[in-house]
C-alpha positions as CSV (number, residue, x, y, z in Angstrom):
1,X,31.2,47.9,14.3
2,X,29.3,44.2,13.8
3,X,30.7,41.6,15.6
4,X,33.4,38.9,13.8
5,X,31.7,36.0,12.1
6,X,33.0,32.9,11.6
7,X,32.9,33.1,7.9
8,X,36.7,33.2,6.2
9,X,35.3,36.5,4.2
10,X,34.5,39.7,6.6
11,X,31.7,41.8,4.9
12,X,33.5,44.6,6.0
13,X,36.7,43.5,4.3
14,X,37.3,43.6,0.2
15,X,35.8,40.9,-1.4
16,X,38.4,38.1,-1.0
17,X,40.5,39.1,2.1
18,X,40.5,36.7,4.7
19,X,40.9,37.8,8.3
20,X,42.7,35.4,10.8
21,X,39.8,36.2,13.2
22,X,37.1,35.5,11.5
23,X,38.6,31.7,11.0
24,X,39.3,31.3,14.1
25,X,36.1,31.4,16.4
26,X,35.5,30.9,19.8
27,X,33.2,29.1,21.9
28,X,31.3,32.7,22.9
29,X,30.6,33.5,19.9
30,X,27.0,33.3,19.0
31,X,27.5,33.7,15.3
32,X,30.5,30.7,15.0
33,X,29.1,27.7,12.7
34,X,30.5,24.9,13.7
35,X,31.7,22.8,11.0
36,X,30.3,19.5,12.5
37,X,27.3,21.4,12.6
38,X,27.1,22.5,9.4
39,X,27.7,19.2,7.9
40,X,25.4,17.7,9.9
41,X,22.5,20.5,8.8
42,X,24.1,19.5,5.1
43,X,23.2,15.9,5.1
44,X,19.6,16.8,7.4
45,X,18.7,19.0,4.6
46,X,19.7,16.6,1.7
47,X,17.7,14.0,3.2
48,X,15.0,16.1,3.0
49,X,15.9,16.7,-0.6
50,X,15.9,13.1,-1.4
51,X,12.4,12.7,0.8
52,X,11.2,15.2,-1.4
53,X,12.4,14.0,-4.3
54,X,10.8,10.2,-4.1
55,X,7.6,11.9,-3.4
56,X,7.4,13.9,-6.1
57,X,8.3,10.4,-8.8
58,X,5.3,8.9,-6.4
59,X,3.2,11.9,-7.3
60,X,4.4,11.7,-10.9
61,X,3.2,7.8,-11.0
62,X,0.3,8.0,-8.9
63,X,-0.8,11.4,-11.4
64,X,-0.2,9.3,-14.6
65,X,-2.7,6.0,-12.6
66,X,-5.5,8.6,-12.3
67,X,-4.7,10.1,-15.6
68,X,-5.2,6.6,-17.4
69,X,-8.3,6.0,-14.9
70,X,-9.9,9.2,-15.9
71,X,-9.6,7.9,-19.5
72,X,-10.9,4.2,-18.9
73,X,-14.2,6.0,-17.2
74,X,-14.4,8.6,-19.9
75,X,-14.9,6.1,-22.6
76,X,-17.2,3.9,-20.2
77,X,-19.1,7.0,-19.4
78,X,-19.6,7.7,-23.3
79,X,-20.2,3.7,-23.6
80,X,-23.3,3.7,-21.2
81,X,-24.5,6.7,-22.8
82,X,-24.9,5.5,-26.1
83,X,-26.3,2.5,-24.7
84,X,-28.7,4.8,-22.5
85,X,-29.6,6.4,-25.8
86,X,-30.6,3.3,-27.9
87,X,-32.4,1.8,-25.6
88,X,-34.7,5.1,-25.0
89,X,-34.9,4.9,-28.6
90,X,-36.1,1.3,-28.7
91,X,-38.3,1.9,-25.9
92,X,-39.4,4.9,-27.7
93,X,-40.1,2.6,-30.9
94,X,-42.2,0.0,-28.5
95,X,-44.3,2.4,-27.4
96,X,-45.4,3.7,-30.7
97,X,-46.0,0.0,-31.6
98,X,-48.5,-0.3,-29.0
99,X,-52.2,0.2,-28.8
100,X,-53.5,3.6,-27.6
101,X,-55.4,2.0,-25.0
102,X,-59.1,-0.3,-24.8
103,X,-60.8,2.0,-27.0
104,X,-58.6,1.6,-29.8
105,X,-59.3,-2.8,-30.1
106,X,-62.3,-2.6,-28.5
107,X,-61.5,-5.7,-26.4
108,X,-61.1,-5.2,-22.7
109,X,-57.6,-5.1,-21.6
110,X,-58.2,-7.8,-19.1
111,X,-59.3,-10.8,-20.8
């Protein structure tokens, strides 16, 4: 047969029934919960729900920062690269501009 607990309901009992023993515990019971006990593993654990739950809205915030920053360096990412593009295309444009080399003026480059 288990042992009492110090629950109101016995598992061993119909749904519902309440035992006298089972409300009542004693010190040498291992199973007894003490109430002060209990409420005071209540408010530890909704602490830790609150903790939990400002550090998820800081996740949320510091998510929707990166987010935004992502966005800002996408577009100067894309920026630079179409600068990066016309000025190879410039620079491509110089070049072709340019003399082939001595041969082609027939002066010497250095004078």
């Amino acid at each position: 047969m288990l042992p009492p607990s110090c629950f109101p309901f016995h598992r061993t009992l119909p749904f519902g029934t309440i035992n006298r023993r089972s409300v009542t515990c004693t010190s040498h019971e291992s199973r007894c919960y003490d109430r002060l006990r209990m409420i005071q593993d209540f408010e530890l654990l909704a602490g830790k729900i609150a903790e939990l739950a400002r550090l998820l809205g800081s996740l949320r915030s510091e998510n929707q920062q990166l987010r935004a920053q992502l966005a800002n360096a996408s577009a100067e990412l894309e920026s630079m690269r179409l600068r990066v593009d016309e000025a190879s295309r410039r620079l491509d444009g110089l070049i072709e501009r340019l003399p082939s080399g001595p041969q082609a003026t027939g002066v010497p480059w250095n004078t």
